[in-house]
N, C-alpha and C positions, 0 to 999 in steps of 0.2 A: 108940774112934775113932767118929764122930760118920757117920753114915750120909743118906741123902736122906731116909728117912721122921724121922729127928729132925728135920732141917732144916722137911720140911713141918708137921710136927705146933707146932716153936715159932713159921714164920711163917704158919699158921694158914690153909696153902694144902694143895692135892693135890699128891702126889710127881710126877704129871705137870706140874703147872705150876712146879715145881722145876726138872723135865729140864726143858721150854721156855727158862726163862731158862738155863741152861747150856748150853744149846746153840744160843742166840741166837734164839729161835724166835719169829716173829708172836705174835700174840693176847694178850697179856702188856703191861697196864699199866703205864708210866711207875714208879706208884705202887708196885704191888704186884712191881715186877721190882726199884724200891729196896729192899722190903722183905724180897727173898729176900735180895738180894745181902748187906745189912749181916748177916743170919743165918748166912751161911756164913761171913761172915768172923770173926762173935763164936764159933763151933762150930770153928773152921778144917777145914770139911768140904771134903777135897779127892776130885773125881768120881776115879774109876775110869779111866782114857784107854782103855785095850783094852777093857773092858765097853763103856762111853758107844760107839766106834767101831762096837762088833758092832750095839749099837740102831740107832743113828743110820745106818749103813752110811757114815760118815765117819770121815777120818784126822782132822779138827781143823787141816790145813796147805793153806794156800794155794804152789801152786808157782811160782816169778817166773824165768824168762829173760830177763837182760841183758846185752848187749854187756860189760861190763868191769865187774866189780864195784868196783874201784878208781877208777873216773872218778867226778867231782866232780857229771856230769851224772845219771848212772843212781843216785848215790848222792841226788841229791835225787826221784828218781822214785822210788824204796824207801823213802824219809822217809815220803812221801805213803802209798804203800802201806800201809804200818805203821801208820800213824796213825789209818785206819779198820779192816784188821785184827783190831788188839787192842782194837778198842772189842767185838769178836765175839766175844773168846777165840780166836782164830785165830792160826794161827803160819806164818811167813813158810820156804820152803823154798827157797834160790836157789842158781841155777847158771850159768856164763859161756857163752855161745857163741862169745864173741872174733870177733864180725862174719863166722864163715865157716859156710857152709851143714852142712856136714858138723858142726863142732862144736854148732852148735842142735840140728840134728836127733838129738846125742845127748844134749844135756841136755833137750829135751822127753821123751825115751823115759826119760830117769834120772826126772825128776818125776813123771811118770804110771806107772811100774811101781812107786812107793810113795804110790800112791792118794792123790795129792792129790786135795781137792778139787776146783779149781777151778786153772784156770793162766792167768797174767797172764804175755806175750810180747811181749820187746821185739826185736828181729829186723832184723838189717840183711842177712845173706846168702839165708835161704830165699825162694825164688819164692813169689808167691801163691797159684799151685797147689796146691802143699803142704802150708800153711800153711787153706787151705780143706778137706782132705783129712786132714789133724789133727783138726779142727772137729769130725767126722763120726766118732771115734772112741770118743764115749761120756764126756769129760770137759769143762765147760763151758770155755772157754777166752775170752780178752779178748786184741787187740792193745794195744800203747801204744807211741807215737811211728812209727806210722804207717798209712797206710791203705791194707786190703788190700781188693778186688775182690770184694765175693760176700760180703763178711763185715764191711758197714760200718755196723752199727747196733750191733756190739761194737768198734770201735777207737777208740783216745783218739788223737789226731794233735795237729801243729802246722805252721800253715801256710807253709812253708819259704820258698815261691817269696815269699810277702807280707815274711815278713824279709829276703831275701837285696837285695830291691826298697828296703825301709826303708832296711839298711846304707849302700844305695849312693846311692840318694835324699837322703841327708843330708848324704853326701862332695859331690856336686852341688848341693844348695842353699845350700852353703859355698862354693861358688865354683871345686869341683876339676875337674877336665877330666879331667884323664891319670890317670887308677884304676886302681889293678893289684889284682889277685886272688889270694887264696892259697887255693886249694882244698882240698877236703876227698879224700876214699879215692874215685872216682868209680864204685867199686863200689857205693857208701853212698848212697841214694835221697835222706836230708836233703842231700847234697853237691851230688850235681844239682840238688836243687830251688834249693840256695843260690845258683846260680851260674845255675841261669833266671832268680830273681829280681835277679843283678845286670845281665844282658843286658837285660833290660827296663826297668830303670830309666836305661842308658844308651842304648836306643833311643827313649825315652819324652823323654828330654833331647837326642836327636838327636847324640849323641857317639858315633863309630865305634869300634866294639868292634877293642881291638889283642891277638891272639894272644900276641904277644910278651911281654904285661902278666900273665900266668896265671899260673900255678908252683903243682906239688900238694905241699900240707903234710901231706897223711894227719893232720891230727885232731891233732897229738901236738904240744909243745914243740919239741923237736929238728928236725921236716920243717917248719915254721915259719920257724925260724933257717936250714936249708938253701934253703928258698924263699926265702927273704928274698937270700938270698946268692946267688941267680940270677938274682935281678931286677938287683940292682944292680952284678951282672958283663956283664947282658947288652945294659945301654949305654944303653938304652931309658927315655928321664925319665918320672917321674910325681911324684905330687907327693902322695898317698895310697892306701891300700891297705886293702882288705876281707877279714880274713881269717874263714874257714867257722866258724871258732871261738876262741875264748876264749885257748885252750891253745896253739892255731901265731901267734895275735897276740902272746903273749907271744914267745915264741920268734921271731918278724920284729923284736920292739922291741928283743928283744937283740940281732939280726945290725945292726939298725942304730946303737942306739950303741958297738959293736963297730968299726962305719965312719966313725966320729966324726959320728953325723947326730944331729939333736934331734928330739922328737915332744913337741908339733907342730908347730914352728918349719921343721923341714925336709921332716918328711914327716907327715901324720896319717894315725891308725890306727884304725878298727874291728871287733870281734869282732863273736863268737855265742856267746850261753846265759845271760849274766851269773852264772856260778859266780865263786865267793867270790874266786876270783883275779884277777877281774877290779877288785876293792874294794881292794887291795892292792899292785897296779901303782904301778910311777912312771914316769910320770905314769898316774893311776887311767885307766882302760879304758875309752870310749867304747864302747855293746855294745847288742847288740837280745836281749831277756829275751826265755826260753822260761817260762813258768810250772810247774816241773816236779814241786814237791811237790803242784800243783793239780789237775795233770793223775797222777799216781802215785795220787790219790782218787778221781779220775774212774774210772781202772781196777779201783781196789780195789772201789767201788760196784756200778760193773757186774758184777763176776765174784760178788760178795756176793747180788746180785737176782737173777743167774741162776739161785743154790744154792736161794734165798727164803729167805735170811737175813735180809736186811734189804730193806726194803720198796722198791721200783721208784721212784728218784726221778728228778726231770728231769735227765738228767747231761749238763755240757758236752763232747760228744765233739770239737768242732773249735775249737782254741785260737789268738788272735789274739798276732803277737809285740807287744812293745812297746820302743823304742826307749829306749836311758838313756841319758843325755846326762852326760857327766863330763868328764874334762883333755885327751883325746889327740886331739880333733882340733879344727883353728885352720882359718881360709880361708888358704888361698895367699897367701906375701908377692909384694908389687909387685915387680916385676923380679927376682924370685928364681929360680936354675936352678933347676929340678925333679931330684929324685935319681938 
């Protein structure tokens, strides 16, 4: 079995600068870290992991808490993650919080009682209190998807209020008046922000915000289609609607063809996130893109420069949405009831 001093001796380096490139370390040319690397892999010298751990005083795992391991959202912010990662030999440790305080706070305690390195937290229930008071416990720690108080030259965000503004801005420059809203979990800080940015884009257009126009989808397919199905029991016309996400616009587009309505003949519809489901719709999903595999590196980066793995680069912490423009929303027909 093929050891770090064969390794040094064929690629004609010090077994120190062996551990450097295995364990991601500065000072280590381009050049001379190809030329370890093809060495290991021609020797197939595999490191020791408990040894390298006891040198290095590192497990080798990055620890990630997200909201729902199964959403299409956190699922592209872990893409990201991963993808600089394993350019470190680093390995990805994650666990659910399911958006409630109590359950983060024990998948942070499960990640750091096995010595991750570094912890990447995506977090919709804990205070920022907390979460700053985490920070201070001896593990370098990064937020992502949003921005905590006290602790904002480590969070990767996205500017919620600017999309929720975009969505609704677009249903207005289309020519819509009567806009209804499907809310997000109003526990959930992107939900708020989404739904400041649509109060502002119809104060900004001078259109009086109607109560009656809201309904909360909680994030999910199914409170979508229930939302959707209270707008148009509760009498009140619009003639499109902005839903917090991707996932309850789907589920609005089924309560209305369900009503015999068309989108976007009868009513148009915009999400949030532009997850793949939105590429798939019929009619395809008018959406404002989060950049989530963009920003899942942004987080990987920072928690990587904290460890000084890899070198301090300029990282984008504050991400701008972008609006995609697809089938589902039409301007208002002339003398058309609204739904």
């Amino acid at each position: 079995m093929a050891t770090i001093k064969d390794v040094s001796q064929r690629a004609h380096v010090s077994p120190a600068t062996v551990s450097r490139v295995i364990n991601g370390g500065n000072g280590v040319s381009d050049v001379t870290r190809a030329a370890v690397l093809a060495v290991i892999d021609e020797l197939g010298y595999q490191p020791n992991a408990f040894a390298r751990s006891l040198a290095t005083n590192r497990s080798g795992g990055i620890g990630v808490v997200v909201s729902e391991v199964s959403s299409a959202v956190y699922g592209g912010i872990l893409q990201g993650i991963e993808s600089v990662t394993e350019r470190h030999g680093m390995h990805l440790l994650v666990s659910s919080g399911h958006a409630r305080a109590e359950r983060e706070r024990k998948a942070f305690e499960f990640l750091r009682q096995r010595r991750s390195d570094a912890l990447i937290l995506q977090l919709d229930g804990a205070q920022d209190a907390e979460v700053v008071a985490w920070s201070r416990l001896g593990v370098p720690l990064v937020v992502v998807g949003r921005r905590v108080e006290g602790l904002a030259d480590r969070c990767v965000f996205l500017d919620n209020v600017a999309g929720g503004e975009l969505a609704t801005r677009h249903l207005l420059d289309r020519g819509h008046r009567r806009i209804a809203h499907i809310a997000g979990l109003p526990s959930i800080q992107d939900a708020r922000d989404r739904f400041t940015g649509y109060l502002q884009a119809l104060a900004d257009h001078g259109v009086p915000f109607d109560a009656s126009l809201v309904a909360d989808g909680g994030f999910v397919e199914e409170g979508g289609q229930r939302a959707m199905r209270r707008l148009l029991e509760g009498g009140e016309p619009f003639t499109a609607v902005f839903a917090a996400n991707d996932q309850s616009a789907a589920g609005a587009m089924r309560a209305l063809r369900d009503a015999g309505l068309s989108v976007p003949d009868d009513v148009s519809v915009v999400g949030f996130d532009d997850t793949l489901l939105a590429h798939y719709m019929v009619p395809s999903l008018t959406t404002v893109r989060q950049p989530l595999r963009e920003m899942g590196q942004a987080a990987a980066t920072l928690a990587l420069a904290r460890l000084g793995i890899a070198a301090r680069e300029e990282v984008n912490l504050r991400f701008e949405p972008v609006l995609v423009e697809r089938e589902s929303v039409a301007a208002p027909r002339a003398g058309h009831t609204p739904a």
